[in-house]
C-alpha positions in Angstrom: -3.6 -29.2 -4.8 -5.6 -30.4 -8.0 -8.4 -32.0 -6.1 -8.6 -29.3 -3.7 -8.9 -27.1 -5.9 -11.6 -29.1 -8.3 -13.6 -29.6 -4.7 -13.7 -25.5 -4.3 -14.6 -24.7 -8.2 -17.5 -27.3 -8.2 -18.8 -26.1 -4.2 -18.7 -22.5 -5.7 -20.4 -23.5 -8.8 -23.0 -24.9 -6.0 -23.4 -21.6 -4.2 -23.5 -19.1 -6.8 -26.0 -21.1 -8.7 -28.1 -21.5 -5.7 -27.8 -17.6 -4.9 -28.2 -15.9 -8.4 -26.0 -12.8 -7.6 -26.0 -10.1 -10.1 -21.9 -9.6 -9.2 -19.2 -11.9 -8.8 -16.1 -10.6 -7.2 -12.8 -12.5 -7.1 -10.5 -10.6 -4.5 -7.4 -12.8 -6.0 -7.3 -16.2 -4.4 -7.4 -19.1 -6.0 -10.9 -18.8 -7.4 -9.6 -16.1 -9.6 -8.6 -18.9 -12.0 -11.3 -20.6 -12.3 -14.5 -18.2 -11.4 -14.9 -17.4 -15.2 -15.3 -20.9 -16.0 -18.4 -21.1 -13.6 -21.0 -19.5 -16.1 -24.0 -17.7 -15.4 -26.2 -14.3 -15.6 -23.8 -12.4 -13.5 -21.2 -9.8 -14.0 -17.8 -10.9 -12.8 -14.9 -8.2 -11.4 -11.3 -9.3 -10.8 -10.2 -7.0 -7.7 -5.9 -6.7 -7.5 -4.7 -6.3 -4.2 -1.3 -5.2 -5.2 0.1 -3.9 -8.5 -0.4 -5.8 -11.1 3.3 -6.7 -12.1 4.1 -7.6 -8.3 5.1 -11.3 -9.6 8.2 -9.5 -11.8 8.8 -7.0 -8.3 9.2 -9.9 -6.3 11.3 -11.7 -8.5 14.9 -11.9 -7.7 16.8 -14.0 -10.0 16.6 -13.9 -13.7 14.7 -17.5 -13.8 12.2 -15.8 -11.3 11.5 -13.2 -13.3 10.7 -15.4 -16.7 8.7 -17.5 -14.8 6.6 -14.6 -13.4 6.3 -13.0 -17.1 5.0 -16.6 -18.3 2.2 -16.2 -15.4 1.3 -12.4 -16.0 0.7 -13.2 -19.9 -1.2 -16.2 -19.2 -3.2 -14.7 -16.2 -3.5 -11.5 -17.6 -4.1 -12.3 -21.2 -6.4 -15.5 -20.9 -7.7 -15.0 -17.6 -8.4 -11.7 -16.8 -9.8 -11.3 -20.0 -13.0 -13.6 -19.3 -13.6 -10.9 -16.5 -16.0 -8.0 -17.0 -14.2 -5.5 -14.8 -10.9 -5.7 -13.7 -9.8 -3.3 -10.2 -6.5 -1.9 -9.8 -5.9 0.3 -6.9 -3.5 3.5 -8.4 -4.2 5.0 -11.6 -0.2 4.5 -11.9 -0.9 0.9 -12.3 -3.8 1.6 -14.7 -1.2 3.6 -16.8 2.1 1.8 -17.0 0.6 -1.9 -17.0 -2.8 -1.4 -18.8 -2.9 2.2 -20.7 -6.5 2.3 -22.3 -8.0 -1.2 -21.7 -11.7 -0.4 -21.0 -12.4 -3.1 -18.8 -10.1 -1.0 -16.1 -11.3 0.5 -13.2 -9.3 2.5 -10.4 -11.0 1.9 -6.8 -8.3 2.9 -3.9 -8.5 1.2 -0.9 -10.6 2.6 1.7 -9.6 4.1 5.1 -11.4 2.3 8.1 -10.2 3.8 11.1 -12.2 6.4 13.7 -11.3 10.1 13.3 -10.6 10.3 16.5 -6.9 9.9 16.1 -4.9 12.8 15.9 -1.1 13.8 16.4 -0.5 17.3 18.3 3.2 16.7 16.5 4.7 17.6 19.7 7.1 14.5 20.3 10.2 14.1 18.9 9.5 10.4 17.1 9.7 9.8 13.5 7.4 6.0 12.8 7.1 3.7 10.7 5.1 0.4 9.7 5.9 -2.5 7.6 6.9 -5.6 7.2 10.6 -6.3 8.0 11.3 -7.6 4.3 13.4 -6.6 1.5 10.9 -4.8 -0.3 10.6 -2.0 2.4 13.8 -1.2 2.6 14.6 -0.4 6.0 18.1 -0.5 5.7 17.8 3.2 3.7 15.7 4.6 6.8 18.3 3.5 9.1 21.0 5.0 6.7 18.9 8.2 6.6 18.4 8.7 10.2 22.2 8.1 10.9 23.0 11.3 8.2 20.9 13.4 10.7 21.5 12.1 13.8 24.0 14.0 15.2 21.6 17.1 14.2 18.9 15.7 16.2 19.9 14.2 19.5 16.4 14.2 20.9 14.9 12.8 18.4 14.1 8.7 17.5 13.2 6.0 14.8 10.3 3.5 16.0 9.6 1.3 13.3 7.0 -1.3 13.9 6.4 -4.6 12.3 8.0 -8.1 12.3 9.6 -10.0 9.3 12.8 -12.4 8.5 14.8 -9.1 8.1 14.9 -8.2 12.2 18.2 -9.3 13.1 19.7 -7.9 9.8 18.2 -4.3 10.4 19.2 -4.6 14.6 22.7 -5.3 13.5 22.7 -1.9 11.0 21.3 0.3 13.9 24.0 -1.5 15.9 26.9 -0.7 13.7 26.0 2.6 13.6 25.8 3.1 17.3 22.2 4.0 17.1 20.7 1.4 19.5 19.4 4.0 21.9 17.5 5.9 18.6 16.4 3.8 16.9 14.1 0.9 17.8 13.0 -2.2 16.2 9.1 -2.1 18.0 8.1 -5.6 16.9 4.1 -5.9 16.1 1.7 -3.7 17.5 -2.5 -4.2 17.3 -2.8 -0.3 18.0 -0.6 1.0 15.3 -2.9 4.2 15.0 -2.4 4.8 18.7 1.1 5.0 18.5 0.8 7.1 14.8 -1.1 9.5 17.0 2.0 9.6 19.4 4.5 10.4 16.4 5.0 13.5 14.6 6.1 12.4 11.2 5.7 9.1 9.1 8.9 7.7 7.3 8.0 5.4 4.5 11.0 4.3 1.6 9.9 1.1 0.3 11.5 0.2 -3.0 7.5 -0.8 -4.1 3.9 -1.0 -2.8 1.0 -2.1 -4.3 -1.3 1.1 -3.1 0.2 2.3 0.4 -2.5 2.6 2.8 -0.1 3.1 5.6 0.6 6.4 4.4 -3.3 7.6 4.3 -3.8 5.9 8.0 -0.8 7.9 9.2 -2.3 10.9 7.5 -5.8 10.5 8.9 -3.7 10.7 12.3 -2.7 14.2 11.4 0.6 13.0 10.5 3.1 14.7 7.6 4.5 11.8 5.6 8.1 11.8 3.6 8.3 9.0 0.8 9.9 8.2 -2.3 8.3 8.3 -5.0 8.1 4.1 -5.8 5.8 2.7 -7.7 2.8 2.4 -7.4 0.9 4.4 -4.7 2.8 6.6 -2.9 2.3 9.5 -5.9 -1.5 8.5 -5.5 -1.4 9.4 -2.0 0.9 12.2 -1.3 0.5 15.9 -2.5 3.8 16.8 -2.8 5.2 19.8 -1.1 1.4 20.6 0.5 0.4 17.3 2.5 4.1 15.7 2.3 7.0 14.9 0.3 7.8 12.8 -2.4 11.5 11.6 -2.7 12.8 10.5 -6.2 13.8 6.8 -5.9 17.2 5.8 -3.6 17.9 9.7 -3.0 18.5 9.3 0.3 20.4 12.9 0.5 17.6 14.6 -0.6 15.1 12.2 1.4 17.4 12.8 4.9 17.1 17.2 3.8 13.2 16.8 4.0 12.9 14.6 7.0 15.5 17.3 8.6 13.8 20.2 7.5 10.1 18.4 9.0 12.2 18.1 12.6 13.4 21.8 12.4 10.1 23.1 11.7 7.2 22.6 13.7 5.0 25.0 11.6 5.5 23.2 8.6 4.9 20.0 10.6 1.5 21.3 11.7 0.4 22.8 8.4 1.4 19.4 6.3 0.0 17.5 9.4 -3.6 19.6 8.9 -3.4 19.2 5.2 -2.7 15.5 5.3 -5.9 14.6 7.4 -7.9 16.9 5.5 -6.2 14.6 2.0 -7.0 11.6 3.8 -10.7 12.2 3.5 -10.6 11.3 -0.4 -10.0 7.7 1.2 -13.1 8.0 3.3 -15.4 4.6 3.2 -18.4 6.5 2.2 -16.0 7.6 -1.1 -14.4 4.9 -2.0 -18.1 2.5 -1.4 -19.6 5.2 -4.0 -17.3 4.3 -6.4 -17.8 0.5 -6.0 -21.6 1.3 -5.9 -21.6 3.4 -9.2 -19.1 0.8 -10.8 -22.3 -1.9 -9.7 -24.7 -0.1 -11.5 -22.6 0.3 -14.4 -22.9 -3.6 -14.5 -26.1 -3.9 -13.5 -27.3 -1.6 -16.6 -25.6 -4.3 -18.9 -27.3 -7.0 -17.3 -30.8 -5.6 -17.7 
């Protein structure tokens, strides 16, 4: 692992000298402890791809989570603090992890798919996307659905995605009889085809580092229901207009919205129009204009 990663500092030392740039972004592999070592004339940015205390969220045990507060201070305190910019994706992370370091800047990920995807909310099927790991909680949908099943006979659960997690969550739909409602969908290289043949998106992860799934499901015309876990889904969701937020593990008050989103179609329609119409703030032309002005922000120090 040493020499491997010795061989990639000095054959990027190689290329960015050859090349000059005026901006050096690390998008969080390996080079991101290492690139401000490599001097020269350019600006460097550290972009996170998740929030930036996801080491202490994944952490399970109490040895996991002192190991991942030794490697937050020394990343995030020696490392990060060689970089110029540093790019967090929810103004929640900015706040909470970072208050009023200047070297912040909040850039949301971009949505990439066409506009040509669009739910007429007419079919009775509730979706949703993830992994099938701890951290998106599954097991609450499940639990959710099966307090407003009975209320609902024609309508279903897909959720779509693969993980170490399947057999777990097929023996929960299982012991609740719910086989024939809902469906473990496995992977799917379409999933804004079969968004646009749902008519409301389900998401209770206990965390996510922005949540992009909720603004591709709104760009499909889709309501979303979420709680309200940090850090993203607040970013995302206008509460009440484009969706609902859900305060962490209520899962009465989550399974009252999702029912009251089955019951009424209007309200499906109107959240649905709203949420697309949201979902443009996460348009690639916006979110590139930020990157560009936060460029020539750099490039003003430089010269």
């Amino acid at each position: 692992m040493f020499l491997k990663r010795r061989l990639h500092k000095e054959k990027l030392r190689t290329v960015l000298h050859h090349i000059n740039p005026d901006v050096v972004i690390s998008t969080g592999g390996s080079e991101k402890f290492f690139l401000p070592d490599i001097k020269g004339k350019w600006k460097l940015i550290r972009e996170m791809h998740m929030a930036s205390n996801y080491r202490i969220l994944y952490a399970k045990t109490k040895k996991e989570r002192f190991m991942a507060s030794l490697l937050n201070k020394w990343e995030y305190n020696l490392i990060i603090s060689k970089y110029d910019k540093l790019v967090l994706l929810t103004n929640e992370d900015k706040f909470f992890n970072w208050g009023n370091n200047q070297k912040i800047k909040v850039i949301p990920n971009p949505i990439t798919i066409e506009k040509k995807y669009k739910s007429n909310l007419n079919n009775h099927i509730i979706i949703s996307c993830g992994r099938l790991s701890a951290e998106k909680n599954f097991s609450s949908l499940i639990r959710i659905f099966h307090k407003i099943a009975d209320k609902v006979p024609d309508w279903q659960l897909y959720i779509y995605g693969c993980g170490v997690l399947e057999k777990q969550l097929q023996d929960e739909i299982d012991y609740y009889k719910l086989s024939d409602r809902i469906l473990l969908m496995g992977f799917t290289y379409d999933v804004f085809h079969v968004m646009e043949n749902a008519s409301i998106f389900a998401l209770t992860s206990d965390y996510e580092g922005f949540g992009l799934v909720l603004v591709e499901a709104m760009t499909c015309n889709l309501p979303v229901i979420s709680f309200d876990c940090p850090h993203g889904p607040k970013n995302i969701i206008n509460n009440n207009i484009d969706g609902f937020l859900i305060g962490e593990k209520d899962e009465e008050e989550y399974a009252k919205k999702l029912l009251y989103l089955i019951k009424n179609k209007d309200m499906r329609i109107l959240m649905g129009n709203n949420a697309k119409n949201s979902a443009n703030k996460f348009s690639m032309d916006k979110i590139m204009n930020k990157w560009i002005a936060l460029f020539n922000e750099l490039q003003k120090k430089i010269d």
